[in-house]
C-alpha positions as a Markdown table, in Angstrom:
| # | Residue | x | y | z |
|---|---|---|---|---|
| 1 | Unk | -60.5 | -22.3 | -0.7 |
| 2 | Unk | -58.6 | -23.7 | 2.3 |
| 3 | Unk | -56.3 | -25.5 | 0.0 |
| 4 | Unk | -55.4 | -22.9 | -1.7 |
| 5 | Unk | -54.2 | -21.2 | 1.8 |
| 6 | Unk | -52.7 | -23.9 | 2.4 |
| 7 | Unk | -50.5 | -24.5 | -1.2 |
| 8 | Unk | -49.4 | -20.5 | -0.7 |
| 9 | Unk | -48.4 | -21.4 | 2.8 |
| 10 | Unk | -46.0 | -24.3 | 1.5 |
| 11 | Unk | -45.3 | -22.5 | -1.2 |
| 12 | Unk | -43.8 | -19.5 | 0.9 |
| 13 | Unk | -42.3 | -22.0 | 3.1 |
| 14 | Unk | -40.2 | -23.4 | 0.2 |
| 15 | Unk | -39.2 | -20.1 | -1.7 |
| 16 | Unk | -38.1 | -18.7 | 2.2 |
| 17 | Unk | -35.8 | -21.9 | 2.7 |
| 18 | Unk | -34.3 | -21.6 | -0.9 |
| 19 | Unk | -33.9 | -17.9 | -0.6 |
| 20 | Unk | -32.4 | -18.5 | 2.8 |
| 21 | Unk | -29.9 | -21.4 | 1.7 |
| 22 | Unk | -29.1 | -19.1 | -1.5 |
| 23 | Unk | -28.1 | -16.0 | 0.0 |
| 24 | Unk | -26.1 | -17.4 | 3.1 |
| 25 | Unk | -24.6 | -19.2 | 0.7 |
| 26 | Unk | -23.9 | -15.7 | -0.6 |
| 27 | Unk | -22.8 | -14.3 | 2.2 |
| 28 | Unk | -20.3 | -17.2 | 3.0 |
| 29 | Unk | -18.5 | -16.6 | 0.0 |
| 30 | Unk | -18.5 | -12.5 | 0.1 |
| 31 | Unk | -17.4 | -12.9 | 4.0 |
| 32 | Unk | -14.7 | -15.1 | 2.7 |
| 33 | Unk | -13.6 | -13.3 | -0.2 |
| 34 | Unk | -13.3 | -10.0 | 1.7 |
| 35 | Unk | -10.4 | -11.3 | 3.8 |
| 36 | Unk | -9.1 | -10.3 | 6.8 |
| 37 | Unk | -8.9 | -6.7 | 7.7 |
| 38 | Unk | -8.0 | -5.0 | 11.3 |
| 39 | Unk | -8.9 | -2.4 | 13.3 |
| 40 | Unk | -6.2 | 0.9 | 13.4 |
| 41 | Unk | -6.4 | 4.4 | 15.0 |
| 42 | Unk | -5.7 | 6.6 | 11.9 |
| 43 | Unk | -4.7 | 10.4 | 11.6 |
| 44 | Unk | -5.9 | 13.0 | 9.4 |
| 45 | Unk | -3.3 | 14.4 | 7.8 |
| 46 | Unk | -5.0 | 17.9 | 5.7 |
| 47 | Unk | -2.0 | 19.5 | 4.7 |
| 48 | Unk | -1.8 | 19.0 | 1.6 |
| 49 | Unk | -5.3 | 20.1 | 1.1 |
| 50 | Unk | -7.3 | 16.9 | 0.7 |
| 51 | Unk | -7.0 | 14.7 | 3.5 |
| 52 | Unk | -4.7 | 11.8 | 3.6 |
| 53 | Unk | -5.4 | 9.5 | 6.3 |
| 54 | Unk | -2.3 | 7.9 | 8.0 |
| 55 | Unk | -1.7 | 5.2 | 10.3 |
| 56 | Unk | 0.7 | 2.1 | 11.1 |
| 57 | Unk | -0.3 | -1.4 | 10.6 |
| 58 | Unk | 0.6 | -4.7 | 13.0 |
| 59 | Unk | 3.6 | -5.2 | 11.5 |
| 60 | Unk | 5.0 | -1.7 | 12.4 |
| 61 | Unk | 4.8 | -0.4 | 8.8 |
| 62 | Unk | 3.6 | 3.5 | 8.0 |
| 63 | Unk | 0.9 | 3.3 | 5.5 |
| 64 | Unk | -1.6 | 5.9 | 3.8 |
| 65 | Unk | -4.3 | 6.5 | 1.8 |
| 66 | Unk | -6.9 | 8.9 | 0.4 |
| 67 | Unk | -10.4 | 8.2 | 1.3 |
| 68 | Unk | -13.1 | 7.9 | -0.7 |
| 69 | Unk | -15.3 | 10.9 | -1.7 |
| 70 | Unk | -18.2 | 9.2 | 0.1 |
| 71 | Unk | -16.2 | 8.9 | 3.4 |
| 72 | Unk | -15.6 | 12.3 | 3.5 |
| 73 | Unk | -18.5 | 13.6 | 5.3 |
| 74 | Unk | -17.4 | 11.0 | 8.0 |
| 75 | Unk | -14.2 | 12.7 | 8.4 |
| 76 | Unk | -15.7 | 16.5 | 8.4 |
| 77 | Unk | -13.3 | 17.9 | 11.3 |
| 78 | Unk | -11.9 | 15.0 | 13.0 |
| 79 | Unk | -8.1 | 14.7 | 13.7 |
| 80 | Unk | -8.2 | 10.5 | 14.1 |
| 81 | Unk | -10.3 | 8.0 | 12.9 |
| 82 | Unk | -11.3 | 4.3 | 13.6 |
| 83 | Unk | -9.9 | 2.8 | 10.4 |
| 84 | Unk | -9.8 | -1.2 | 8.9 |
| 85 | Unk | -7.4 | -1.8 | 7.1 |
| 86 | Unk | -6.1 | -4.8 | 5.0 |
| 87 | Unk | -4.1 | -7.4 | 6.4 |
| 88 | Unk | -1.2 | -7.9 | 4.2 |
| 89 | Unk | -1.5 | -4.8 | 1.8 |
| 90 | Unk | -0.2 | -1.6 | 1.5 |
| 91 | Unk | -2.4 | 1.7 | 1.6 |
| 92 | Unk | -6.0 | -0.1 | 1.8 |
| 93 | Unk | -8.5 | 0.7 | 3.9 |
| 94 | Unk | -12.2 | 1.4 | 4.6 |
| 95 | Unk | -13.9 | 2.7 | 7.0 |
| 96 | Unk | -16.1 | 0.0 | 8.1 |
| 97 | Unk | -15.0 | -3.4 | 8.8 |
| 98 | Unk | -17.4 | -5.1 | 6.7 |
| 99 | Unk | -18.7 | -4.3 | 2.9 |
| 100 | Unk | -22.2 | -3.1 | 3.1 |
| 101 | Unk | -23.4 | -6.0 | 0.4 |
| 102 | Unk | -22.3 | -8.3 | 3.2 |
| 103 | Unk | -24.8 | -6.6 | 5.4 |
| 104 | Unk | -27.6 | -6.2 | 3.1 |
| 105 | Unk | -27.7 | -9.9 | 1.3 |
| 106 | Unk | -27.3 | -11.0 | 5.4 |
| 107 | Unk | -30.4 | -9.5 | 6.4 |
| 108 | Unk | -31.9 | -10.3 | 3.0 |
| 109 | Unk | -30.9 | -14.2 | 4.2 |
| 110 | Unk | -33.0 | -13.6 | 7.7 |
| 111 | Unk | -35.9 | -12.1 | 6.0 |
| 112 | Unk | -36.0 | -15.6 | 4.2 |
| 113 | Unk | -35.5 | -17.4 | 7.1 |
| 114 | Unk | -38.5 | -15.2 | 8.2 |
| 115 | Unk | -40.4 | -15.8 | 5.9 |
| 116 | Unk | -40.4 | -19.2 | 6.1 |
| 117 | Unk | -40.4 | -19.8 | 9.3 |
| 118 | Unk | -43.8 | -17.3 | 9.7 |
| 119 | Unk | -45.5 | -19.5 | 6.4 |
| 120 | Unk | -43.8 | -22.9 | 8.6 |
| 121 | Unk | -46.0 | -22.1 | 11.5 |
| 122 | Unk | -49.3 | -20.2 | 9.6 |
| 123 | Unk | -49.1 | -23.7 | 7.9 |
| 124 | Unk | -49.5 | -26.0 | 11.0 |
| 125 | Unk | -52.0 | -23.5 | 13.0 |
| 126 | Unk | -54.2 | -23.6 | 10.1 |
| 127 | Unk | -53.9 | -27.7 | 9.8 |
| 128 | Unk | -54.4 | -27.5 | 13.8 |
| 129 | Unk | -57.8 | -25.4 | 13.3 |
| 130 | Unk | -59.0 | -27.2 | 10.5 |
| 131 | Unk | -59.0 | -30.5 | 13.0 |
């Protein structure tokens, strides 16, 4: 019976590691493909109805855009808002300044590490009881 402890013990130890290495590997290569995207004070323009957010980038230039419908209910009745936007477009932003993917498959990767570091330990305290 204690082997078997032991085998799921190593076991979880090696599919925490792999799901660790696999999804920071993920998460290097959605950080990088996101690019770079700054910070900007935006105004709400609603004059037009809808609103149209507008704000200048680091080069000086006017941009624009419409957000999307599910950033709406963070704009309610505010006249400015924290904005990203992209570094070298036009008319691109988002209100956050990473995706939310990013942030999910990164905690995804620490509750690998987790787990394998908790099955790690479990493993040697149970080889230290066992004499």
């Amino acid at each position: 019976m204690d082997h078997t402890v032991d085998v799921l013990f190593e076991i979880f130890s090696w599919v925490g590691l792999g799901g660790f290495l696999v999804l920071g590997a993920a998460a290097v290569i959605l950080w990088a493909l996101d690019g770079t995207w700054m910070p900007a004070e935006a105004i709400v323009d609603r004059d037009s109805g809808e609103p149209i957010l507008r704000w200048f980038d680091g080069d000086g230039d006017a941009n624009s855009a419409v957000p999307a419908s599910a950033d709406l209910v963070a704009l309610s009745s505010r006249t400015t808002v924290t904005i990203w936007y992209r570094h070298g477009w036009r008319d691109r932003m988002r209100l956050t300044p990473r995706r939310p993917a990013l942030r999910a498959v990164m905690i995804g990767a620490a509750a690998m590490l987790a787990l394998a570091t908790v099955a790690f330990v479990a493993g040697w305290v149970l080889l230290a009881a066992a004499g």
